[in-house]
C-alpha positions as CSV (number, residue, x, y, z in Angstrom):
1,X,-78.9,35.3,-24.7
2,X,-77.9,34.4,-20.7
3,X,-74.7,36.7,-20.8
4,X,-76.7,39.7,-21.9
5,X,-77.1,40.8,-18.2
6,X,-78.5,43.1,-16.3
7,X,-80.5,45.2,-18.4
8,X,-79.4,48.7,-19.0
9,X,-81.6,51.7,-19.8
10,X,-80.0,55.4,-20.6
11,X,-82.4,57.6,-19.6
12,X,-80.7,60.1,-21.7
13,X,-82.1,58.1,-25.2
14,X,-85.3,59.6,-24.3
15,X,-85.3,62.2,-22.1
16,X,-84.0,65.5,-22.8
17,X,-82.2,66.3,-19.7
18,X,-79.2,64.0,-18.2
19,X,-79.7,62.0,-15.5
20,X,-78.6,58.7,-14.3
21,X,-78.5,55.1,-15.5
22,X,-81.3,52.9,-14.9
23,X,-80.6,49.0,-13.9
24,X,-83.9,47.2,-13.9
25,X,-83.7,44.0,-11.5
26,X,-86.1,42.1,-13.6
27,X,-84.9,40.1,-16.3
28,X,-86.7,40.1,-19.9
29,X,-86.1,38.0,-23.3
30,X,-84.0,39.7,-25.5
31,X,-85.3,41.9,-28.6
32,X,-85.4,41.2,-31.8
33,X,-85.4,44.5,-33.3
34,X,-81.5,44.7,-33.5
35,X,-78.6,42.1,-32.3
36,X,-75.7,42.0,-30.0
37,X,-72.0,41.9,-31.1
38,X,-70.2,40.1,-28.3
């Protein structure tokens, strides 16, 4: 999906302590583990 853009990663899913939001620059195919409501 092109409108699923830029990806997002919350550090916070995996880590125990807070910190920010990660926005990675490069662009990768979509997973197909779960789906996107838009």
């Amino acid at each position: 999906n092109k409108r699923v853009k830029p990806i997002i990663i919350d550090p916070g899913l995996y880590e125990l302590e807070k910190s920010e939001i990660l926005w990675l620059p490069k662009q990768r195919s979509m997973p197909t583990a779960f789906r996107l409501f838009t």
